[in-house]
PQR file with spaces between the fields and no chain letter, atoms N, CA, C, O and H, PARSE charges and radii, in Angstrom:
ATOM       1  N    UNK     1       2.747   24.568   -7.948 -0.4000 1.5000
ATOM       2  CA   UNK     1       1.574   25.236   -8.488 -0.0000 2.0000
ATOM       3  C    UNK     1       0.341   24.348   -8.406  0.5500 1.7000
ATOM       4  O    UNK     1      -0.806   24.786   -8.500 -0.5500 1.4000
ATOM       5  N    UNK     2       0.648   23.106   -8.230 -0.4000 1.5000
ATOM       6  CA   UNK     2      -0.420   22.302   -8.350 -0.0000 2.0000
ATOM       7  C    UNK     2      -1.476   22.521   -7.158  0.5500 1.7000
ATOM       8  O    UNK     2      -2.604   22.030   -7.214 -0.5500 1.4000
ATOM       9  H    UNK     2       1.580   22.750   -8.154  0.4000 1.0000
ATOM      10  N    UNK     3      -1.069   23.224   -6.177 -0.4000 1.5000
ATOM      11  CA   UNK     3      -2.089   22.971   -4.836 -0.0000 2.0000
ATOM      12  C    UNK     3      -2.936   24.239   -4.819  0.5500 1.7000
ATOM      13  O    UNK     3      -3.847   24.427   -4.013 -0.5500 1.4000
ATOM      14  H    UNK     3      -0.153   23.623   -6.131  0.4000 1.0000
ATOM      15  N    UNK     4      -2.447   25.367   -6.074 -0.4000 1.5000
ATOM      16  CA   UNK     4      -3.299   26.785   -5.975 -0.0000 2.0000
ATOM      17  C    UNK     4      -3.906   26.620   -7.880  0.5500 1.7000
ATOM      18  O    UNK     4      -3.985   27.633   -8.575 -0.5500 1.4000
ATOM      19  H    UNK     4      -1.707   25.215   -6.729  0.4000 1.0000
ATOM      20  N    UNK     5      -4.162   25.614   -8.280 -0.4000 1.5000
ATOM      21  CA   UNK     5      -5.068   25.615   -9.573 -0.0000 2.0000
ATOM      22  C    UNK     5      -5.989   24.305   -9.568  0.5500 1.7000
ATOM      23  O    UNK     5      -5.548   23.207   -9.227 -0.5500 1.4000
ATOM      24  H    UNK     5      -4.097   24.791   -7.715  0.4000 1.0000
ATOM      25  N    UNK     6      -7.389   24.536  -10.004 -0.4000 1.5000
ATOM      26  CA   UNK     6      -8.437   23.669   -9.655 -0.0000 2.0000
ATOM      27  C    UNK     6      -7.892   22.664  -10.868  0.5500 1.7000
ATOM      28  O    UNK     6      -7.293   22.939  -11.908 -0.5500 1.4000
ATOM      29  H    UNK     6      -7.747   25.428  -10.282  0.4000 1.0000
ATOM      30  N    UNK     7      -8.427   21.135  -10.213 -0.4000 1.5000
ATOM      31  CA   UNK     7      -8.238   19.989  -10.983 -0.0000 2.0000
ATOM      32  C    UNK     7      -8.913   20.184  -12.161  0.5500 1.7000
ATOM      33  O    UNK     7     -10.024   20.694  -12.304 -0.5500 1.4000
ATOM      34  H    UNK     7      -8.914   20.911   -9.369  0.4000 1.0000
ATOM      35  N    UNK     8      -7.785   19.516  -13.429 -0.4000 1.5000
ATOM      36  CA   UNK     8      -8.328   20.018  -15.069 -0.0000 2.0000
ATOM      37  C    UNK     8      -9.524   18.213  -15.038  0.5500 1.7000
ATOM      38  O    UNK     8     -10.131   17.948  -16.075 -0.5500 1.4000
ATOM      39  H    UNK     8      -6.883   19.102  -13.312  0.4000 1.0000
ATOM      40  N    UNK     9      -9.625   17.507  -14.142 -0.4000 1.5000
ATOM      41  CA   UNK     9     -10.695   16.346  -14.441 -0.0000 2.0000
ATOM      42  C    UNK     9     -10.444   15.130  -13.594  0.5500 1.7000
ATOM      43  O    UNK     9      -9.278   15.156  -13.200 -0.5500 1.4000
ATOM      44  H    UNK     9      -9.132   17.722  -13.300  0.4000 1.0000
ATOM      45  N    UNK    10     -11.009   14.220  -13.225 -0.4000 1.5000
ATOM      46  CA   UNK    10     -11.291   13.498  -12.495 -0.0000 2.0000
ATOM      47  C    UNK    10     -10.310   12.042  -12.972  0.5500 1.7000
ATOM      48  O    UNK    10      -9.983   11.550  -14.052 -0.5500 1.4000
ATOM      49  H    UNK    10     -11.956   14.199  -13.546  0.4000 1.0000
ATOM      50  N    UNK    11     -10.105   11.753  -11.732 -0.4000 1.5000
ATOM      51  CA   UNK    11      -8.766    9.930  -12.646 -0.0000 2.0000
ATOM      52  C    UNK    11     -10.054    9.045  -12.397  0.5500 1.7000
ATOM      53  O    UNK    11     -10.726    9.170  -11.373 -0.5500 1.4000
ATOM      54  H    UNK    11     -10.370   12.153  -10.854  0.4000 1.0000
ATOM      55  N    UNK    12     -10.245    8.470  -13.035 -0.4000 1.5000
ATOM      56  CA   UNK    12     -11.344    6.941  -12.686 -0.0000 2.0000
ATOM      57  C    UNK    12     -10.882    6.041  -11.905  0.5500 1.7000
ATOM      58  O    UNK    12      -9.678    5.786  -11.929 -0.5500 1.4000
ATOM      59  H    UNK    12      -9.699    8.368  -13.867  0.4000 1.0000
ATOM      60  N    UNK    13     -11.797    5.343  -11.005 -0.4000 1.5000
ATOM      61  CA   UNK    13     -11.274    4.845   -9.651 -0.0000 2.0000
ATOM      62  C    UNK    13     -10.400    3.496  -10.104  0.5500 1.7000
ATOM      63  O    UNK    13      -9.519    2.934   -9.453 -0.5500 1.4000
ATOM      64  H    UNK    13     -12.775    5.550  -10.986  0.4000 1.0000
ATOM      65  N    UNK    14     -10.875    3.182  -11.311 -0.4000 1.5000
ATOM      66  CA   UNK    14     -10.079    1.497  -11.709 -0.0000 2.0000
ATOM      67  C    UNK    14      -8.756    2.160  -12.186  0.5500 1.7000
ATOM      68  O    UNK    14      -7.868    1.376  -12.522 -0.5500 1.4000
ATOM      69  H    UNK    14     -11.591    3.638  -11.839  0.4000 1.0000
ATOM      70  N    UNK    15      -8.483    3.554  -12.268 -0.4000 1.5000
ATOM      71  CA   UNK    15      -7.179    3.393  -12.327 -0.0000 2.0000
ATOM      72  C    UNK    15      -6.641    3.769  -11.561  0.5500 1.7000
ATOM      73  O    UNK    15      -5.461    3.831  -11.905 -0.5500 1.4000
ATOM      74  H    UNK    15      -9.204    4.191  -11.995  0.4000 1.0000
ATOM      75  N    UNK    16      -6.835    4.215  -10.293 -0.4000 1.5000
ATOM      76  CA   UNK    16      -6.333    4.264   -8.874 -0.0000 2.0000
ATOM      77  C    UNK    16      -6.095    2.920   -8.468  0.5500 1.7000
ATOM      78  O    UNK    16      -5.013    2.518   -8.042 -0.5500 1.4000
ATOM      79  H    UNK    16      -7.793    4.164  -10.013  0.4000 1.0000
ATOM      80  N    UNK    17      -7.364    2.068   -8.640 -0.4000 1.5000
ATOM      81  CA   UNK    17      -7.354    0.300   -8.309 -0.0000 2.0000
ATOM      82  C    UNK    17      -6.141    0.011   -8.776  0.5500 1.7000
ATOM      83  O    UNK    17      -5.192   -0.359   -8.085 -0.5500 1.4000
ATOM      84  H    UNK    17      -8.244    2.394   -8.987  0.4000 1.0000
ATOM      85  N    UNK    18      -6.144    0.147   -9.770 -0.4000 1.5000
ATOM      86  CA   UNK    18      -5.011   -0.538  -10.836 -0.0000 2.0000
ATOM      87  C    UNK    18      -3.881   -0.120  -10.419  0.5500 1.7000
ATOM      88  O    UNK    18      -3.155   -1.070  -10.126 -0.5500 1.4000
ATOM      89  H    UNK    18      -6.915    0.448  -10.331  0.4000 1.0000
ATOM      90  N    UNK    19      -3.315    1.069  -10.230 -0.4000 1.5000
ATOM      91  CA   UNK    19      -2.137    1.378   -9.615 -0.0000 2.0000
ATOM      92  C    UNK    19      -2.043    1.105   -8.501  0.5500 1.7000
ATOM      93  O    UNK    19      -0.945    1.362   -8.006 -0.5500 1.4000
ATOM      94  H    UNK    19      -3.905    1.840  -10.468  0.4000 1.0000
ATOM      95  N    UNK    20      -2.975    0.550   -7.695 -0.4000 1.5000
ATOM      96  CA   UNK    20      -2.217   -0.033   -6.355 -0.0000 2.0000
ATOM      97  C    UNK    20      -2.261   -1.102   -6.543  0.5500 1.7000
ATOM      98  O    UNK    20      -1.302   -1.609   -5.960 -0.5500 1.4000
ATOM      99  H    UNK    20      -3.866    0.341   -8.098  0.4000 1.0000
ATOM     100  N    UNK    21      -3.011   -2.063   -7.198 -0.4000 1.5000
ATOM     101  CA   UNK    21      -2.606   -3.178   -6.730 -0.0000 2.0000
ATOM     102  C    UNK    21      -0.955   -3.336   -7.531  0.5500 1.7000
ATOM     103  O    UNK    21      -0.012   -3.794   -6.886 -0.5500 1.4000
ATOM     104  H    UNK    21      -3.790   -1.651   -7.671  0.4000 1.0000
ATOM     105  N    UNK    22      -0.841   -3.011   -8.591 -0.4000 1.5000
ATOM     106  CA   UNK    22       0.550   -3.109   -9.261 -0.0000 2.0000
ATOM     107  C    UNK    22       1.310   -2.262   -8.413  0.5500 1.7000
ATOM     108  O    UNK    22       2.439   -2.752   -8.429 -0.5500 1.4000
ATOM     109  H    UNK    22      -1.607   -2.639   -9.114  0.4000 1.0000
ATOM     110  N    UNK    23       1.315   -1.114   -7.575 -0.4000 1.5000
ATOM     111  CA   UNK    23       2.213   -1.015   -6.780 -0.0000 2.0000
ATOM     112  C    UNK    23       2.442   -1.742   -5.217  0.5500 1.7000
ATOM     113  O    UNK    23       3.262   -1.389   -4.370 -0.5500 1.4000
ATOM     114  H    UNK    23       0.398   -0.715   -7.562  0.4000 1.0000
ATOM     115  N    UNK    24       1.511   -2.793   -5.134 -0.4000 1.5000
ATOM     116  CA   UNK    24       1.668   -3.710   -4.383 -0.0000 2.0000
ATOM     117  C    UNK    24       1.921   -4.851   -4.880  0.5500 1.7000
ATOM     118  O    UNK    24       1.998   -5.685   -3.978 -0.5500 1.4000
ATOM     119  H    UNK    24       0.845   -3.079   -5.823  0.4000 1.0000
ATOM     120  N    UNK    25       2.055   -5.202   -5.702 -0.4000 1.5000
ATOM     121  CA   UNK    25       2.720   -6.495   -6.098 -0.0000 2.0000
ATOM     122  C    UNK    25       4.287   -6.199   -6.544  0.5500 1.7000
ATOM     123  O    UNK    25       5.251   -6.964   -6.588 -0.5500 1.4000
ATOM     124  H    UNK    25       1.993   -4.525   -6.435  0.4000 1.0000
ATOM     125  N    UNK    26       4.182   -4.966   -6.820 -0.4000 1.5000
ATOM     126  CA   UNK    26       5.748   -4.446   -7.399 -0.0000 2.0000
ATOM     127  C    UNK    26       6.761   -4.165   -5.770  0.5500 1.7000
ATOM     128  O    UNK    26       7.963   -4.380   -5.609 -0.5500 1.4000
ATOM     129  H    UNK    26       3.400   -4.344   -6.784  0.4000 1.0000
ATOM     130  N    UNK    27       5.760   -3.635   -4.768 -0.4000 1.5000
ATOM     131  CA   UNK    27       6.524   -3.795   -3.182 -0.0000 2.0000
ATOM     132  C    UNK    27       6.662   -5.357   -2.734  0.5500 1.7000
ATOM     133  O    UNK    27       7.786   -5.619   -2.306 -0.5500 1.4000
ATOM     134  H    UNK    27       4.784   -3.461   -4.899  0.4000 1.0000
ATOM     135  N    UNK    28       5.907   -6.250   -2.744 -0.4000 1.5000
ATOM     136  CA   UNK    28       6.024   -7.859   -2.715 -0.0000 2.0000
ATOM     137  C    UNK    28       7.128   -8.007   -2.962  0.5500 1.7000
ATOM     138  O    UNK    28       7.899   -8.269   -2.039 -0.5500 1.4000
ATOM     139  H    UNK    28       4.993   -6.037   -3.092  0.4000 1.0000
ATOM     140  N    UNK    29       7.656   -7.883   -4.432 -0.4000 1.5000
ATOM     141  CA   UNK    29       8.579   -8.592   -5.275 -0.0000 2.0000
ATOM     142  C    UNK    29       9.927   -7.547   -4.782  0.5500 1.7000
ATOM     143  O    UNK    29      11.063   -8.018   -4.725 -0.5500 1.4000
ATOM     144  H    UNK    29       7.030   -7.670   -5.182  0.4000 1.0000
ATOM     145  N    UNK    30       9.792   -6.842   -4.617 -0.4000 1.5000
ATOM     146  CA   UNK    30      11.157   -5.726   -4.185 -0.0000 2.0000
ATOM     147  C    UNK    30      11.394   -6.482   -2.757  0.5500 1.7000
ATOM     148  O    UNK    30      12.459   -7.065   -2.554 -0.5500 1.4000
ATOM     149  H    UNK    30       8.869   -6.459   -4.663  0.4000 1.0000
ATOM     150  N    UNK    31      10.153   -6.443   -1.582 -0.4000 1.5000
ATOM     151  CA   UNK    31      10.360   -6.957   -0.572 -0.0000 2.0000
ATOM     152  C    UNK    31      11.032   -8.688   -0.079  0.5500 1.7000
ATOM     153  O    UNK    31      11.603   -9.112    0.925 -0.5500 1.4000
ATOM     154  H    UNK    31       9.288   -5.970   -1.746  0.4000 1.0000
ATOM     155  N    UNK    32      10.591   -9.303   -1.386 -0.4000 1.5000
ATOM     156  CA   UNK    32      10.995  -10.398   -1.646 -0.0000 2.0000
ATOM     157  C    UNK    32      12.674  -10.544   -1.956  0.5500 1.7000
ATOM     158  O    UNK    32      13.598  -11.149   -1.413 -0.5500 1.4000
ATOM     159  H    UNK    32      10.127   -8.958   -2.202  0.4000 1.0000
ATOM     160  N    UNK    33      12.554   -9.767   -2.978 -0.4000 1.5000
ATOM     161  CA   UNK    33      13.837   -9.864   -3.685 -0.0000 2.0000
ATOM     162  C    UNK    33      15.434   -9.553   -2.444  0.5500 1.7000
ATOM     163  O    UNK    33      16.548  -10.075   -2.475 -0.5500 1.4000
ATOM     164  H    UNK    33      11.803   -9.276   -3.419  0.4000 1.0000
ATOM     165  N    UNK    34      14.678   -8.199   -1.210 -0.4000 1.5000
ATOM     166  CA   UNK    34      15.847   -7.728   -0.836 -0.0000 2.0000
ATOM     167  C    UNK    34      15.978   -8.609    0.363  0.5500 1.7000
ATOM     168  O    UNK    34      17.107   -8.789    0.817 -0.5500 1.4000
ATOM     169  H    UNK    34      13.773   -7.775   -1.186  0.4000 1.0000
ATOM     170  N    UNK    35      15.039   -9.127    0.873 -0.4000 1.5000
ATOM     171  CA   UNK    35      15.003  -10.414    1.750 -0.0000 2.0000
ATOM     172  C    UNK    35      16.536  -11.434    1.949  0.5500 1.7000
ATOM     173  O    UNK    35      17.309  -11.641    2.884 -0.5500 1.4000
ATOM     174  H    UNK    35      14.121   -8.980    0.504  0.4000 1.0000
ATOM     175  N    UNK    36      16.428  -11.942    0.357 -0.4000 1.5000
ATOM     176  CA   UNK    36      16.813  -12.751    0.081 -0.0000 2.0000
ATOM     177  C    UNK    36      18.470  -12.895   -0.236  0.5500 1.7000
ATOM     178  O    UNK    36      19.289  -13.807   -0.349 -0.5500 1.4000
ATOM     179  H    UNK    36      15.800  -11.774   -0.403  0.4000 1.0000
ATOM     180  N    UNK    37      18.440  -11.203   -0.319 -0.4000 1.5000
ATOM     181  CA   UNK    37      19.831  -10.515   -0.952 -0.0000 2.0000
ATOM     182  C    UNK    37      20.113  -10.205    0.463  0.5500 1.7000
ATOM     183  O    UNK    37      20.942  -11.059    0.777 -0.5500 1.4000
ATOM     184  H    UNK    37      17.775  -10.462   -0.228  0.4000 1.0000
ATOM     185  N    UNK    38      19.886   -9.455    1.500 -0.4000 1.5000
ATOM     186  CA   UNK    38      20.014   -9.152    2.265 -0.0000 2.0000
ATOM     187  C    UNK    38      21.183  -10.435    3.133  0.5500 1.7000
ATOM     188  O    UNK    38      22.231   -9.983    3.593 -0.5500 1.4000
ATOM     189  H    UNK    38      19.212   -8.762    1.245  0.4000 1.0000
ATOM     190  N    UNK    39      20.928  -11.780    3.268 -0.4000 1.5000
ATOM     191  CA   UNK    39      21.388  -12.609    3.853 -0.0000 2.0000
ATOM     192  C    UNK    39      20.750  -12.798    5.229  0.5500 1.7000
ATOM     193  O    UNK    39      21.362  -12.938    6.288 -0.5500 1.4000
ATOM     194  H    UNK    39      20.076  -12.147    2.894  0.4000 1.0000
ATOM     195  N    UNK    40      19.462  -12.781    5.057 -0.4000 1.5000
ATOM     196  CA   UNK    40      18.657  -13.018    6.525 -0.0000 2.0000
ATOM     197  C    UNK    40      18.019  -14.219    6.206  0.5500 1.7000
ATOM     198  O    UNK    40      17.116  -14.308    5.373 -0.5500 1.4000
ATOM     199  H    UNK    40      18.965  -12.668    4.197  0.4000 1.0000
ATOM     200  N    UNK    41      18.763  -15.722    7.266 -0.4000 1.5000
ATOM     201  CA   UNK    41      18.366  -16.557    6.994 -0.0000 2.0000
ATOM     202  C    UNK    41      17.598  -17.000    8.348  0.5500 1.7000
ATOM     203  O    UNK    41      17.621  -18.204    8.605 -0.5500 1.4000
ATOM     204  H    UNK    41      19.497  -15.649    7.942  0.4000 1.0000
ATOM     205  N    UNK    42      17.049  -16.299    9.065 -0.4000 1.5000
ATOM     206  CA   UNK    42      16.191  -16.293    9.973 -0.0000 2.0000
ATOM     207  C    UNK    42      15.013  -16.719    9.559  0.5500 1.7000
ATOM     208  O    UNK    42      14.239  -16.135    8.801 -0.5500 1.4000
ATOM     209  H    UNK    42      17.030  -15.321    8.856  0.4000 1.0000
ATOM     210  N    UNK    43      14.794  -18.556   10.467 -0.4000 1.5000
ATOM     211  CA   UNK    43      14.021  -19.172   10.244 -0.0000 2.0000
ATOM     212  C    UNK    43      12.789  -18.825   11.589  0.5500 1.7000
ATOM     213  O    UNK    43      13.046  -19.057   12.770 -0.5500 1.4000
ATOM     214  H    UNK    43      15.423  -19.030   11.083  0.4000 1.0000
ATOM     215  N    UNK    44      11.481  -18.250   11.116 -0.4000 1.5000
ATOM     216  CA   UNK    44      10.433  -18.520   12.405 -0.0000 2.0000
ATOM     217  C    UNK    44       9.942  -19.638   12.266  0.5500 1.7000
ATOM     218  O    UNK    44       9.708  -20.274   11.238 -0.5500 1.4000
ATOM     219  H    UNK    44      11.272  -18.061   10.156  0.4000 1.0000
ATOM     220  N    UNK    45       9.733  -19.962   13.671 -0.4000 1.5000
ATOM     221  CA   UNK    45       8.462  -21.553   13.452 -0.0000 2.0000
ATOM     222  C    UNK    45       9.363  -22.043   14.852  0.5500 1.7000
ATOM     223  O    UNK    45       9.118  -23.118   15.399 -0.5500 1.4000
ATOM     224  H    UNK    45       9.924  -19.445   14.506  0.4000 1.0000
C-alpha cells in the first residue's frame, strides 16, 4: 500500500546521514568479522 498513498512527512536528511553511516560501519565490522571466520588467509603485497 505504501506506493499508492502520499507520504504522511518528510525524514530529515541527518537521519538518512545517520543511518548510513551506521549502516556502514555495521557492513565494515560484519565484513571484517566474516573475513576472518571464513579462513582466508590470503596475504596481498
Amino acid at each position: 500500500m505504501g506506493l499508492w498513498m502520499p507520504p504522511r512527512g518528510e525524514i530529515h536528511s541527518s537521519v538518512l546521514v545517520a543511518f548510513g553511516e551506521v549502516s556502514t560501519f555495521a557492513g565494515a565490522l560484519l565484513g571484517v568479522d566474516y573475513k576472518y571466520r571464513s579462513g582466508d588467509k590470503k596475504q596481498e603485497g
